[in-house]
C-alpha positions as MATLAB code, in Angstrom:
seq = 'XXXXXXXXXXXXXXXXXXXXXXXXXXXXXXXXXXXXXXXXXXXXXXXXXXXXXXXXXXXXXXXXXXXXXXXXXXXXXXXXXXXXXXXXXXXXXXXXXXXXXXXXXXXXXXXXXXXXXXXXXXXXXXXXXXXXXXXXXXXXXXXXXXXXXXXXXXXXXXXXXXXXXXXXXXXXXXXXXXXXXXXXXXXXXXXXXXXXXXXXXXXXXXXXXXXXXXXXXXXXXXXXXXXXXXXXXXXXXXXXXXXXXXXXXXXXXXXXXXXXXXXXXXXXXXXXXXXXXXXXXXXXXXXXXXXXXXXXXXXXXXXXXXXXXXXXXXXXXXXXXXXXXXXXXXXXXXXXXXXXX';
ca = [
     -14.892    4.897   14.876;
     -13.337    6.717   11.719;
     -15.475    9.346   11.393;
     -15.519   12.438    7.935;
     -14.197   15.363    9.758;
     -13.476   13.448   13.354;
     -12.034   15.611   15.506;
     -10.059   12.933   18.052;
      -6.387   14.327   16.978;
      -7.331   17.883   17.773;
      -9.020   17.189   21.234;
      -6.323   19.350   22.794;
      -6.463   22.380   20.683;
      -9.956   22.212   21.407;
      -9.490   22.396   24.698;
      -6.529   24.910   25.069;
      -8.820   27.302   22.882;
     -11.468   27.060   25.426;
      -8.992   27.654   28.489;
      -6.804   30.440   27.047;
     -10.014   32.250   26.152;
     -12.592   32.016   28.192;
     -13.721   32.758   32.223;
     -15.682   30.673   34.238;
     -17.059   28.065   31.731;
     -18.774   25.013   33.314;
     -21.002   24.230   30.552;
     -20.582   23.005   26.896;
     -22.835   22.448   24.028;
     -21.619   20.204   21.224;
     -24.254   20.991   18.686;
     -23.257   19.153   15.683;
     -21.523   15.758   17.715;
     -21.209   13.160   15.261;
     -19.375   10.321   16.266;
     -19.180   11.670   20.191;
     -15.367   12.548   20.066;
     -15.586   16.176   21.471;
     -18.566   15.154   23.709;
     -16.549   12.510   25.319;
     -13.582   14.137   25.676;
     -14.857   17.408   27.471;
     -16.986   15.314   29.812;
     -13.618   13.444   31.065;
     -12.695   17.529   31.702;
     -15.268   18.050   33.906;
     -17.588   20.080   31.858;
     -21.692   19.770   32.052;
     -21.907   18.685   28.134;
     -25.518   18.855   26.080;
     -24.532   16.567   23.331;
     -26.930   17.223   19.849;
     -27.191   15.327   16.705;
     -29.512   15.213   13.552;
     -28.444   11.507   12.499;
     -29.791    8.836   14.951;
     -27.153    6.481   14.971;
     -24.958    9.365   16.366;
     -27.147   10.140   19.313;
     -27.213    6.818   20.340;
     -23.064    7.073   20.197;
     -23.591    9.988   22.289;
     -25.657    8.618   24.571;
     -23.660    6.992   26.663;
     -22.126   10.642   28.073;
     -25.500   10.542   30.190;
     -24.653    7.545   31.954;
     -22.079    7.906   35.307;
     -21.798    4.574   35.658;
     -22.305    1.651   34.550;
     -25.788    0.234   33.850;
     -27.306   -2.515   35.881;
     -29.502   -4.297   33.355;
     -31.583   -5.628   36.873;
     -34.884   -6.578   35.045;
     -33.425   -8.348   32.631;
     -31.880  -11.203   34.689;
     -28.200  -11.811   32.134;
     -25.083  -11.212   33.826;
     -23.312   -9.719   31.544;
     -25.392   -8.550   28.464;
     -22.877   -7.857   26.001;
     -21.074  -11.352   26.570;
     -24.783  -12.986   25.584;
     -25.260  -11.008   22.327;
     -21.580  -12.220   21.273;
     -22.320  -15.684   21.960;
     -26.091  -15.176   20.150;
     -26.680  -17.476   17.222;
     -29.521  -17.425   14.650;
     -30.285  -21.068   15.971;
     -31.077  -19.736   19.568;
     -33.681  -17.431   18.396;
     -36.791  -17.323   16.916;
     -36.673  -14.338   14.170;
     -37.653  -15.100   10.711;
     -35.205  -14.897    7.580;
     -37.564  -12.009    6.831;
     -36.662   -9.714    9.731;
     -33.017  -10.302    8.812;
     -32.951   -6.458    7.337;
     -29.437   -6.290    6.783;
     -28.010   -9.952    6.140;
     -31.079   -9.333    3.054;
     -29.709   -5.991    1.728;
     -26.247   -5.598    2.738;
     -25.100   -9.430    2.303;
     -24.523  -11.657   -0.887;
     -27.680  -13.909   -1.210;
     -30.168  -14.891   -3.691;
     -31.508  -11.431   -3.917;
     -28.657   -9.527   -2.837;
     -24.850   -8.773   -4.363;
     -23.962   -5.590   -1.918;
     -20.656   -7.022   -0.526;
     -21.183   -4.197    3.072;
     -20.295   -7.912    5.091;
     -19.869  -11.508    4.998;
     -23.399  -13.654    5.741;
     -22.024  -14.595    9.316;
     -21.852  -10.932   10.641;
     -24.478   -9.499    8.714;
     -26.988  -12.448   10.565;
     -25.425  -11.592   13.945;
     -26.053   -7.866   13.696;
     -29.666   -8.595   12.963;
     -29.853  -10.943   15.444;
     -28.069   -8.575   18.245;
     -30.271   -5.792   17.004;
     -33.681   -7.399   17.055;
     -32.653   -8.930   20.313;
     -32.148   -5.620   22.035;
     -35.417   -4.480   20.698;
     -37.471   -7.246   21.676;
     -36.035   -6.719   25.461;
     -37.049   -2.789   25.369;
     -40.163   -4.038   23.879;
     -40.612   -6.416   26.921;
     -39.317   -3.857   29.302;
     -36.623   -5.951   30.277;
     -34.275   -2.985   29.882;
     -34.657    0.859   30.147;
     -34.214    3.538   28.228;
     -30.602    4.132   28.830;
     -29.399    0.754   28.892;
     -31.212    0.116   25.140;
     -29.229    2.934   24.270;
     -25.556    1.841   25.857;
     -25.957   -1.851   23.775;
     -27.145   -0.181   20.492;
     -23.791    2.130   21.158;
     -22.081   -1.316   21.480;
     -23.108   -2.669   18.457;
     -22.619    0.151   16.205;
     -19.260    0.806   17.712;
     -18.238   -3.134   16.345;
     -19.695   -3.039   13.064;
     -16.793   -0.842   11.228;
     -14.525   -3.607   12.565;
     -16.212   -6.032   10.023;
     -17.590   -3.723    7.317;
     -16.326   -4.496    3.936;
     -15.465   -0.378    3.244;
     -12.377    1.904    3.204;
     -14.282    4.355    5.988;
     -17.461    5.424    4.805;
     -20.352    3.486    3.746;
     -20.928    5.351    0.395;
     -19.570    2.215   -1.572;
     -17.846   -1.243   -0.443;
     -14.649   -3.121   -1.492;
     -15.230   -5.652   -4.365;
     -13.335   -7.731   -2.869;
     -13.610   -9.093    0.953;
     -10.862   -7.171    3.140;
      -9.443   -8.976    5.816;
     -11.112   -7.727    8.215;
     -14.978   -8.732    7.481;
     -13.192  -12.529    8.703;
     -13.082  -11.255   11.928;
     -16.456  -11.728   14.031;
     -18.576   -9.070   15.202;
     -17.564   -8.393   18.829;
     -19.801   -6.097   21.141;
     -17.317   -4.636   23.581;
     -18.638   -2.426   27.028;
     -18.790    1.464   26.493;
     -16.212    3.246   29.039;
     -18.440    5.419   31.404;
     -16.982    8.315   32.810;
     -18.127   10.166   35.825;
     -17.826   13.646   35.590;
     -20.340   14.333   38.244;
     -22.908   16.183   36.028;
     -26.156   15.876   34.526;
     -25.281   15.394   30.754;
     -27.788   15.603   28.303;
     -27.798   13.785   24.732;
     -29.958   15.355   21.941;
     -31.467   14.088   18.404;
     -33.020   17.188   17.319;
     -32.388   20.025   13.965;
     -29.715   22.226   15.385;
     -32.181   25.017   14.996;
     -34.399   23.798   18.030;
     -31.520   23.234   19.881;
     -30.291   26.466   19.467;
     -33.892   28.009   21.219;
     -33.889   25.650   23.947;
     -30.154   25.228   25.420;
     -28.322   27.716   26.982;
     -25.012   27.034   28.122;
     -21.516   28.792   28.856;
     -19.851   27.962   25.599;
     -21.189   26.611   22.161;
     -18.587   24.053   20.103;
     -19.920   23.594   16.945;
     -18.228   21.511   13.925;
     -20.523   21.728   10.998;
     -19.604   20.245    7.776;
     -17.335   21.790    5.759;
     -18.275   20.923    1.994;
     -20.935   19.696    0.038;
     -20.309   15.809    1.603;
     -23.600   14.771    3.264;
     -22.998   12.626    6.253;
     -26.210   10.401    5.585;
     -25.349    8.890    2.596;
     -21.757    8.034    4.170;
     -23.527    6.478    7.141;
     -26.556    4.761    6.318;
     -26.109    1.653    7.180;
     -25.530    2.593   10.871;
     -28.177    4.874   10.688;
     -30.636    1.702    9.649;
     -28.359   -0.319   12.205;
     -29.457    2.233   14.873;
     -33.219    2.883   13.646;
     -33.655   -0.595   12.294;
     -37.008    0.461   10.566;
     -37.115   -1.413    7.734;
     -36.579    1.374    5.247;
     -37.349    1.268    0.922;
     -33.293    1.056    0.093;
     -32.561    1.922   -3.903;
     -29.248    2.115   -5.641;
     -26.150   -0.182   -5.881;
     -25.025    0.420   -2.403;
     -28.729    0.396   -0.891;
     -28.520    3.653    0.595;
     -31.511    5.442    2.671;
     -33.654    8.132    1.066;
     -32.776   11.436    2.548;
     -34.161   14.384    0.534;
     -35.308   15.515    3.639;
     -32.074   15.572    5.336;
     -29.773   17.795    3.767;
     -27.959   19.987    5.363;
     -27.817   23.775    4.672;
     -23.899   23.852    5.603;
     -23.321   21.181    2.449;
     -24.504   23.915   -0.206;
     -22.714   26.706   -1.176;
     -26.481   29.094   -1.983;
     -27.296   28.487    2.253;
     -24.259   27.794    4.006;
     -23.336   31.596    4.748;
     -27.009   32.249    5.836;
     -26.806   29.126    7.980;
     -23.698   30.468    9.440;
     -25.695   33.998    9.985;
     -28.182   31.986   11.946;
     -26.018   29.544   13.725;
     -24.077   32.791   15.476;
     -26.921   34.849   15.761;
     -29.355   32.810   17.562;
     -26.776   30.973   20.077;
     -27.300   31.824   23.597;
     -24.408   30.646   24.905;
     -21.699   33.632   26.057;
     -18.553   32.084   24.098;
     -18.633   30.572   20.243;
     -16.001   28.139   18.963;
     -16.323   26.337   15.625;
     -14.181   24.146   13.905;
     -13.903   24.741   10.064;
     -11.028   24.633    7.438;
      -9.281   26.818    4.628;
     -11.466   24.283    2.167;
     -14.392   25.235    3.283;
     -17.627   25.986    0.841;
     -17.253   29.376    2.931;
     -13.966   31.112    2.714;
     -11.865   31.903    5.876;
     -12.708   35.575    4.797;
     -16.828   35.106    4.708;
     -16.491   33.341    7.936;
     -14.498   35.522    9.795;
     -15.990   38.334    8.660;
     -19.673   36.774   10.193;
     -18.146   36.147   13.459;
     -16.257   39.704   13.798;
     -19.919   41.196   12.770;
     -21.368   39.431   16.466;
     -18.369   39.435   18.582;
     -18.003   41.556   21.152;
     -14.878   44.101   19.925;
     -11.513   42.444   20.151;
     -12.743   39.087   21.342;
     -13.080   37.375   17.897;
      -9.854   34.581   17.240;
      -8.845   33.024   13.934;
      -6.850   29.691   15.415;
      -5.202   27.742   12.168;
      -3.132   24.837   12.666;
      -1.404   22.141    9.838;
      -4.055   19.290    9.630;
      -4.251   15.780    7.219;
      -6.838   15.841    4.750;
      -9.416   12.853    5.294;
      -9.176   10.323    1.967;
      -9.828    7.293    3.360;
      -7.198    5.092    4.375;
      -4.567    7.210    3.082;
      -3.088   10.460    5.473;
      -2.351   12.899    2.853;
      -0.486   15.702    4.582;
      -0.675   17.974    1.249;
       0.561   21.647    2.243;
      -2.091   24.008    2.506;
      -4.700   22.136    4.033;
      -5.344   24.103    7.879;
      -7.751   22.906   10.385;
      -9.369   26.371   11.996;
     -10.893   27.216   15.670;
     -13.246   30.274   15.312;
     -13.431   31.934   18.793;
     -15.545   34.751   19.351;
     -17.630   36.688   22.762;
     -21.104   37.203   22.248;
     -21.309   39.626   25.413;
];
């Protein structure tokens, strides 16, 4: 999934920072996760991760790093589960045109011009979605394997979306690709022999209640809000009927802005992030673009490091503008490393 600050070309720098740096780390937590990259990647390295996210519909693409192996799906009788929701059609079930949430706000109709998909995917992912929640509701699956499916679905909806990445607008025209039909694929479960734990909580609790070897933590960098860029997976994932306003029909979220997207908080946030981490090691992504300078930011995490510890790790990185790579000079991805004790 093409994610605003996705971290899946950098996975090794990532990981090289941690090794060239550190002693005896076993444990990892990935406090800001978004799309699940980083999670994902230092599971398959054999690290106990605790995986955190504010936005639902990114927990429930972390999820998945709690399961070591595949799930059974026992009580609910289907074969293969994912194969059933692909072959779904509206005529095989019983939901209204009512509880079609997104086929009535994200699909040309009668009361709708948003162009997000064409009518025969937006149907099928209301279909697929109401599906899995009438089998949780009948406790025909668990917990975790509710969770694996919705990771499914949201993992095939960017393949038929009608945007250029983000969900902020859509094409006003139909791209190729919303032709193609939705198709759940399985999740690939790694076992890493650990108990990993996913999280959908403010960063703030988090950072009381986990303590691990090493915190990653890749805030956002500039006043973009991820909510507003997402929110159609986010109602995907919650499916909770929200009030929608505005051309694109996005979400109300007053309430869930983040202090690193504002130039008045994000240094105190910083402050706070550091301070109250009780992990041993720090590393956080950032860039020279930053609404906090490379100066401010270093000069936070020199003020808790333990002396000498505290890294500045720049590399050449392309700038995210939606389909197009723009390698513009300047531009450098950043790995903050610092001790705590």
């Amino acid at each position: 999934m093409r994610y605003i600050g996705g971290k899946s070309l950098i996975l090794e720098n990532i990981e090289s920072a941690i090794h060239q740096n550190t002693k005896n780390v076993s444990s990892v937590l990935d406090i800001f996760s978004g799309s699940g990259t980083v999670s994902q990647y230092l599971k398959t390295q054999g690290y106990k991760v605790y995986s955190n996210d504010f936005l639902y519909f990114s927990y429930i693409l972390n999820s998945c790093i709690e399961l070591n192996e595949e799930p059974r799906f026992e009580n609910l009788k289907i074969n293969d589960p994912i194969s059933y929701l692909n072959n779904l059609n509206i005529d095989d079930t019983d939901f209204k045109d009512s509880q079609l949430f997104i086929y009535n706000n994200y699909s040309p109709n009668d009361k709708c011009d948003r162009m997000y998909f064409q009518e025969k995917n937006a149907k099928k992912i209301d279909i697929i979605r109401l599906t899995i929640e009438k089998w949780k509701n009948e406790r025909k699956i668990n917990d975790k394997e509710y969770k694996y499916l919705l990771c499914s679905l949201l993992n095939a909806v960017p393949y038929v979306a009608n945007i250029t990445g983000v969900y902020a607008a859509y094409l006003k025209f139909w791209d190729k690709r919303t032709y193609n039909d939705l198709t759940l694929k399985p999740i690939e479960i790694n076992n890493n022999n650990n108990i990993n734990i996913c999280f959908n909580k403010d960063y703030h609790e988090i950072l009381e209640e986990i303590e691990a070897d090493l915190m990653y933590a890749d805030p956002p960098y500039n006043s973009r809000e991820y909510l507003p860029n997402y929110h159609i997976l986010e109602t995907i994932a919650k499916y909770d009927y929200p009030l929608v306003y505005g051309k694109t029909g996005v979400r109300n979220y007053d309430k869930q802005k983040s202090e690193f997207c504002k130039k008045a908080t994000v240094k105190q946030a910083f402050i706070n992030l550091i301070s109250n981490c009780k992990c041993k090691y720090i590393l956080i992504s950032y860039n020279n673009e930053g609404l906090l300078s490379t100066e401010e930011l270093s000069d936070i995490c020199k003020e808790f490091a333990v002396k000498d510890t505290f890294k500045l790790i720049e590399f050449n990185y392309r700038r995210y503008k939606s389909k197009i790579v723009n390698t513009k000079d300047g531009l450098k991805e950043q790995l903050y490393f610092l001790q705590r004790w």
